[in-house]
Every structure is written in structure tokens, then in C-alpha cells.
C-alpha positions as CSV (number, residue, x, y, z in Angstrom):
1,X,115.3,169.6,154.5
2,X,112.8,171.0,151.8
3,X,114.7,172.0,148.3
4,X,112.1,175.0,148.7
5,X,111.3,177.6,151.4
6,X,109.3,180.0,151.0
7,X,108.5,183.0,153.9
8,X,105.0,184.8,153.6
9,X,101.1,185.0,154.5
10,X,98.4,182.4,153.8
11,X,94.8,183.2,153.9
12,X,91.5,181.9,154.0
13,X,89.5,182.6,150.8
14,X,85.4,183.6,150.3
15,X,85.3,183.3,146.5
16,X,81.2,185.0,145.6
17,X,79.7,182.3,143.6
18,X,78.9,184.4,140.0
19,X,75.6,182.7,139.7
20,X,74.3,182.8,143.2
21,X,73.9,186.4,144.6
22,X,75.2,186.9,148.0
23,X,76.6,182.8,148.1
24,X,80.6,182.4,148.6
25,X,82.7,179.3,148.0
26,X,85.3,178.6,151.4
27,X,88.8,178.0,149.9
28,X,92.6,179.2,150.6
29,X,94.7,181.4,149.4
30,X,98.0,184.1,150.1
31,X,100.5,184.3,147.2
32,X,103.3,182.6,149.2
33,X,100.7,179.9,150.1
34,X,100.0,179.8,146.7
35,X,103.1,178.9,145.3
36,X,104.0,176.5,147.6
37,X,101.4,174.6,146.7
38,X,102.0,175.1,143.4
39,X,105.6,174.0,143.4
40,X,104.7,170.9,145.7
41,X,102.1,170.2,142.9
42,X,105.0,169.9,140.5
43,X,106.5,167.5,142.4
44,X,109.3,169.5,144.5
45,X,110.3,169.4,148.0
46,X,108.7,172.9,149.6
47,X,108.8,174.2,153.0
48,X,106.8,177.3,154.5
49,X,107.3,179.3,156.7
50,X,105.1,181.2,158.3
51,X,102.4,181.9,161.6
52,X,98.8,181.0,161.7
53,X,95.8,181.3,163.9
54,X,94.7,179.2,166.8
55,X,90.9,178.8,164.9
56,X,89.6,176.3,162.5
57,X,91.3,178.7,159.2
58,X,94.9,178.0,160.9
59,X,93.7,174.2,161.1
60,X,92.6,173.7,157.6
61,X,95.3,175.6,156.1
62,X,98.1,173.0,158.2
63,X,95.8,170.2,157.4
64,X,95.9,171.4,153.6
65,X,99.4,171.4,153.5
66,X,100.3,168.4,155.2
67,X,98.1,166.6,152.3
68,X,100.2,168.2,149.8
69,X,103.2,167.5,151.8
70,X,104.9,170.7,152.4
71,X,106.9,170.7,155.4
72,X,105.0,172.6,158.2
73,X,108.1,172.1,160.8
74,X,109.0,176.2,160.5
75,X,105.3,177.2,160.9
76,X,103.7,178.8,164.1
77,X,100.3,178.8,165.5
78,X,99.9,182.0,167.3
79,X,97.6,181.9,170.5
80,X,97.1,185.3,170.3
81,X,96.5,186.2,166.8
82,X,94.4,185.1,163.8
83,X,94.6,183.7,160.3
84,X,93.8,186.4,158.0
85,X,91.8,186.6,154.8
86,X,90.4,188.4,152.0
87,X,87.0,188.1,149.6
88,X,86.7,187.8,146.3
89,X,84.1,189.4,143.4
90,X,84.1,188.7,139.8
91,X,83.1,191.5,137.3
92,X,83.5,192.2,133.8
93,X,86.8,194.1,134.5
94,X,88.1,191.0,136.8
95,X,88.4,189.7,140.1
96,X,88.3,192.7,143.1
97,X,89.4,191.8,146.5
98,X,88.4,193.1,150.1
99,X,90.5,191.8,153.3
100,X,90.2,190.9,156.9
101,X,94.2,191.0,157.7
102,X,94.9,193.6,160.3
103,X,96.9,192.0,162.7
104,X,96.8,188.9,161.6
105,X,99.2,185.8,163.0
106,X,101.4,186.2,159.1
107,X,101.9,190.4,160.4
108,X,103.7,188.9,163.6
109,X,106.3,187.0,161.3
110,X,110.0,188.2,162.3
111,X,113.5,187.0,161.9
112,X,113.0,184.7,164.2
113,X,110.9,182.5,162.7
114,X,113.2,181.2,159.8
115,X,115.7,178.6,160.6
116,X,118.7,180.1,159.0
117,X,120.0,176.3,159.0
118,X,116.8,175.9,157.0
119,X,118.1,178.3,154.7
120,X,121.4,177.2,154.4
121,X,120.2,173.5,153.1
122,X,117.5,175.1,150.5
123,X,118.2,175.2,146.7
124,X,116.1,178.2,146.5
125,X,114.2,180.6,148.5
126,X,111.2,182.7,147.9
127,X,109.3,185.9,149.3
128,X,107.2,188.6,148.1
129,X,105.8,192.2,148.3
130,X,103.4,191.2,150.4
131,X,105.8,189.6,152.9
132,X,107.4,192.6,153.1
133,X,104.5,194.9,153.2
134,X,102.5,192.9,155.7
135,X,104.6,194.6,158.7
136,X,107.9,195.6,159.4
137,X,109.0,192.7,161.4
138,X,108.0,190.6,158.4
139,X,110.0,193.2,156.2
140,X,112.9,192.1,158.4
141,X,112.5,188.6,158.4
142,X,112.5,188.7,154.8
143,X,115.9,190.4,154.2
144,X,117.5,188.4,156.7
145,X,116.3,185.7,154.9
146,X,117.8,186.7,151.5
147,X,121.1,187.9,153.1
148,X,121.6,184.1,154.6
149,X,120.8,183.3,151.7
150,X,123.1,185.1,149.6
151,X,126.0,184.6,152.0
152,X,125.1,180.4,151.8
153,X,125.3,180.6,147.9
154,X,121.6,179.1,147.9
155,X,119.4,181.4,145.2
156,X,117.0,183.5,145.8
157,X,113.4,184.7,143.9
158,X,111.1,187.6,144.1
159,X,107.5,188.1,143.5
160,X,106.9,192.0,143.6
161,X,103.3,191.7,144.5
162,X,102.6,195.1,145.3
163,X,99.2,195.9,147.0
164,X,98.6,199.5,147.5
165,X,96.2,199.0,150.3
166,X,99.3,197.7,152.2
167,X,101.5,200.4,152.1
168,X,102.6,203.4,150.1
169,X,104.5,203.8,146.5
170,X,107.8,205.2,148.4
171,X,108.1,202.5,151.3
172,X,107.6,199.6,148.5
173,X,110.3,200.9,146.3
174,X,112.6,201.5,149.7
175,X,111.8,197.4,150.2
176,X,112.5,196.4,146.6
177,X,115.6,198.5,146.5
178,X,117.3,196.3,149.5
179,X,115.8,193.0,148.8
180,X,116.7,193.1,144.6
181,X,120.9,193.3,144.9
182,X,119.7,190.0,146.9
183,X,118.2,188.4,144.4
184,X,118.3,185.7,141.3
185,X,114.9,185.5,140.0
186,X,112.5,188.1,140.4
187,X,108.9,187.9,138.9
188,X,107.1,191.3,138.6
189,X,103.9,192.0,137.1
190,X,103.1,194.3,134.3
191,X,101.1,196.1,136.5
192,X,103.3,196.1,139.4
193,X,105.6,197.3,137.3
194,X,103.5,199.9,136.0
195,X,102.9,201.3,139.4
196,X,106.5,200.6,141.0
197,X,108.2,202.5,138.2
198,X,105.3,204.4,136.6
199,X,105.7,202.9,133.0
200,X,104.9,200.4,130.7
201,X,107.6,199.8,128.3
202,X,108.4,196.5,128.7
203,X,112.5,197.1,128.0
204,X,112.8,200.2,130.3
205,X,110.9,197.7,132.8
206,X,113.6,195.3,132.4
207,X,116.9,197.4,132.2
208,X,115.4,199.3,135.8
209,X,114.8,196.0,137.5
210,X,118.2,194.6,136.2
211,X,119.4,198.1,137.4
212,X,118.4,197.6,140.9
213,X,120.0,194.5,141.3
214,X,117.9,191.6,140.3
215,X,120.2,189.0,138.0
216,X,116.9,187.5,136.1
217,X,113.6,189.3,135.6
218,X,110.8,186.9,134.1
219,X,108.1,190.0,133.5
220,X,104.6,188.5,133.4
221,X,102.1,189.6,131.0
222,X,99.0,187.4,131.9
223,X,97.5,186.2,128.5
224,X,100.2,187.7,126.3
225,X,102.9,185.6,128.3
226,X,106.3,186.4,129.7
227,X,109.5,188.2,128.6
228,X,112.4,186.6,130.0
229,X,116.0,188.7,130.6
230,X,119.1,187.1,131.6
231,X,121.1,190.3,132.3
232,X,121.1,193.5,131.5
233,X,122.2,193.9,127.6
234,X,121.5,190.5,127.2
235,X,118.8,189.5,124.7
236,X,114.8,189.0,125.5
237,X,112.8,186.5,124.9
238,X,109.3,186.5,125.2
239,X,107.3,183.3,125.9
240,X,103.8,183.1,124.6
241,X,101.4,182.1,126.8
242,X,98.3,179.1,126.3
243,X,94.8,180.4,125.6
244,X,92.3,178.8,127.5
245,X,88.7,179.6,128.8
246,X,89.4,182.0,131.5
247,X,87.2,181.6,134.5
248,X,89.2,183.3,137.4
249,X,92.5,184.8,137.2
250,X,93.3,184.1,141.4
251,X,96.5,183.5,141.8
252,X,97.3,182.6,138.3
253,X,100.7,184.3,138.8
254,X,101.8,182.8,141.6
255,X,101.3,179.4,140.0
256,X,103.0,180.6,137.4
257,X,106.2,181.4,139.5
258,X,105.7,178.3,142.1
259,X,105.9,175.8,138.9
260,X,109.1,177.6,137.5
261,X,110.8,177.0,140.7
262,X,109.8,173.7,141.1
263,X,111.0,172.5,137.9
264,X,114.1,174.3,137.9
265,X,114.5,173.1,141.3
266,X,114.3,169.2,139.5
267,X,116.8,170.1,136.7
268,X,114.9,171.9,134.0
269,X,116.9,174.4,132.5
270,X,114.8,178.0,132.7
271,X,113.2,178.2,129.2
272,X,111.9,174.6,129.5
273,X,110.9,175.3,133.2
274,X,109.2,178.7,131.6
275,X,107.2,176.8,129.5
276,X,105.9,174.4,131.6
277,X,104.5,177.0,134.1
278,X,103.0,179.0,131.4
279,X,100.7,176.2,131.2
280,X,100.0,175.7,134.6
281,X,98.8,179.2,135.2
282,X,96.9,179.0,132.5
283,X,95.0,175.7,133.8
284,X,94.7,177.7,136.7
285,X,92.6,180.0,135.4
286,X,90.3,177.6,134.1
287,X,88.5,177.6,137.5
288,X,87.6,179.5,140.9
289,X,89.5,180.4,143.9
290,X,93.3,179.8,144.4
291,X,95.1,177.0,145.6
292,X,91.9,174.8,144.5
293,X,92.7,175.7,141.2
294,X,96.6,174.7,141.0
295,X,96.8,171.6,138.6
296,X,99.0,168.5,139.5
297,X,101.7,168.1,137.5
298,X,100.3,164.7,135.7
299,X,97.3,167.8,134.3
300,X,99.8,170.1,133.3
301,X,102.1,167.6,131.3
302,X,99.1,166.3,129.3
303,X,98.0,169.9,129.1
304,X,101.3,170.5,127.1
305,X,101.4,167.2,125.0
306,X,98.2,168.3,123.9
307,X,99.4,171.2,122.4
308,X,102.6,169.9,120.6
């Protein structure tokens, strides 16, 4: 049984080439996807769960993680639905995405499809945002999820993800508000944050998601790190993070949270496990598209002794 499941939507990928007007680069993508690659790059047993397309995107994206050897045994292909994806453009202010997703096999995802034995056997589990926001059967599956995982002692971590184009403010707060009391770790954004709560102070950040029930918050900054609390009074530590030569941000964040998980997941204690993934999403910014991008954990370890 993996050490690792996580529930959510993978995607194919058209990155535009910056150079070449009009050109796109095929890859893979979808934040839970992203991580589990990420974490299996590390070196940690992962399973996903999820539902796919019958079509050559739902073939690559099995054949992808077979190669990186994440269990596949809790993921569907759907006859009647396809693998969903999304577009990429770099500017000046970023990356900006565009989606082909409705009704996709992911938005079929119910309770169903997780083996709560599965669960039971983890060390920790992971959803997002976009799990949740995807549908409401997904929404479902995800809490049930959480709750078997609560009640099996196995810990739990939270990506907040919010996408607007899913859903509204109000029904994304009504989702984090039952799935936080459920969970361990939770990684929000600055910018999530900004627009779940509708500020940017970094403590009032923290003391709301403690508040609402998350134990850990490990608030992500991009390139001026992470601030890490333990609890609710206790004290914060931020975490710088590694410059590099930033090419594309994609799924630099969910790197980020798929390497902390994997090394905790092997024994690191937090801070250590912290710092490692700091440098991974920052390798992973270092080039195009998403799961492409994710360093192996040999890269990432040099990375670091480099910069001892």
C-alpha cells in the first residue's frame, strides 16, 4: 500500500512556446498530479486516485505514472468521459491559463472511488481546492476521504488552490470550513489567501487558518519563501526561499508541497523537509510546463549542497 494517496484531477498540458508564435509544447499537468509526481520524485511511495479518459491524454498520463511508479490501482478510465486540460501563456505579469475541463472523467470522481482500506494503510493523505471545486461528488469524495482519515489516525494535508473560474468565494470558504477541522498540514497561497479571507497580513492569515481548524499552516510566498506555524500562539518561522532564473512558475507550488510530504513521509522532521522543497520548487521553475519540470531527488540534493 502506497505511504501517499492523493485524491484529485490530472490534465493534459499545451504550454505556448515564448519564442514561436502560435507553437505549443504537449505536457501534463493538474495540481494533485503534480504532487504526486513530485513526492514519487523524492523517493516516496504515492498512490492516486483519480478517473481519466478513454483517449490517448488518459493513456499517456497512466503510462507517465507507471514510469514514475505511482500506484495506478485506485484510478479509473471512464468510457464515457474525457481527460481534461488547460493552456498555458507566458507574459510579463506571468503564466495565464485557459481550460477545456467541463465534464471531464476527474468531475465524475465520488466517494466511491477511494478505497477507504487504502486510506486506512496511508501515512498521509492529500487533496485540494480544486478537488473540491471540480464537482460536488468530488467535493464529497474528498471529505469522506479526510474523515477516514481522521478516524484511522493517518494525517491529512491541504492545498487551498482556489480557482475562481471553478466556483464562487462563498461555496469555497463553505468547503474549506469542513475540510480544515480535518486537517494536519495545510498549504495555502498568499494569493489564495488573499482572496479566501480578503487580506494580506501574513499573521492574521495564519491565526484564521489555525482558527478554522487546520493544526499546521505552511503559507507560501513564491520567491520570498514560506512561513511556517505550528499552532495558533505558537511562534513563526519563515523560510527563505532559493533564487534562481525563473522561466515558468507551473506548478512550482505543488512541488513545493509534494517534496514536503515526501520527505516527511521518509523521516525528515518538518523544518528539514521545508527546506528541501524550497529548493525543488525553485528547480522547478527553472523550466516550462509542469510535471516535466519536477527535479529528481539526486537534482535537488546537489541543488542544496551547492548552496551550503
Amino acid at each position: 500500500m502506497p505511504d501517499i494517496l492523493s485524491l484529485g484531477e490530472p490534465m493534459w498540458e499545451m504550454s505556448a512556446i515564448p519564442s514561436e508564435p502560435g507553437k505549443y509544447t504537449l505536457g501534463f499537468g493538474g495540481d494533485t498530479a503534480n504532487f504526486c509526481v513530485a513526492a514519487a520524485r523524492q523517493g516516496a511511495s504515492v498512490g492516486y486516485i483519480t478517473r481519466v479518459g478513454n483517449d490517448p491524454f488518459g493513456d499517456e498520463l497512466r503510462a507517465i505514472w507507471k514510469q514514475e511508479g505511482i500506484d495506478c490501482s485506485q484510478v479509473t478510465v471512464d468510457q464515457h468521459a474525457s481527460t481534461g486540460g488547460y493552456f498555458v501563456h507566458h507574459g510579463p505579469d506571468g503564466h495565464t491559463f485557459s481550460y477545456a475541463r467541463c465534464g471531464s472523467a476527474a468531475s465524475k470522481l465520488a466517494p466511491g472511488d477511494v478505497d477507504m482500506d487504502g486510506v486506512a494503510n496511508a501515512q498521509f493523505v492529500h487533496a485540494s481546492g480544486i478537488t473540491q471545486a471540480i464537482s460536488a461528488s468530488a467535493r464529497l469524495a474528498t471529505l469522506a476521504m479526510f474523515q477516514e482519515a481522521r478516524k484511522m489516525g493517518v494525517t491529512t494535508a491541504f492545498d487551498a488552490n482556489f480557482r475562481p473560474r471553478l466556483w464562487t468565494l462563498s461555496e469555497a470558504q463553505a468547503a474549506l470550513a469542513e475540510i480544515l477541522p480535518l486537517t494536519d498540514y495545510f498549504f495555502p497561497s498568499l494569493e489564495d489567501a488573499v482572496a479566501l479571507l480578503g487580506s494580506s497580513d501574513h499573521d492574521e492569515i495564519l491565526r484564521w487558518a489555525h482558527r478554522s481548524g487546520a493544526q499546521v499552516v505552511v503559507l507560501k510566498l513564491g520567491s520570498e519563501g514560506v512561513k511556517i506555524s505550528q499552532g495558533e500562539g505558537a511562534d513563526v518561522m519563515q523560510m527563505a526561499s532559493f533564487p534562481v532564473d525563473t522561466l515558468d512558475a507551473t506548478g512550482a507550488g505543488d512541488c513545493f508541497a509534494g517534496a514536503v510530504i515526501a520527505r516527511m513521509a521518509m523521516g525528515d522532521l518538518m523544518l528539514d523537509a521545508v527546506r528541501y522543497a524550497n529548493a525543488a520548487a525553485a528547480l522547478t521553475t527553472t523550466e516550462f510546463g509542469a510535471i516535466a519540470a519536477i527535479p529528481v531527488r539526486d537534482v535537488v540534493k546537489a541543488f542544496l549542497l551547492s548552496r551550503v
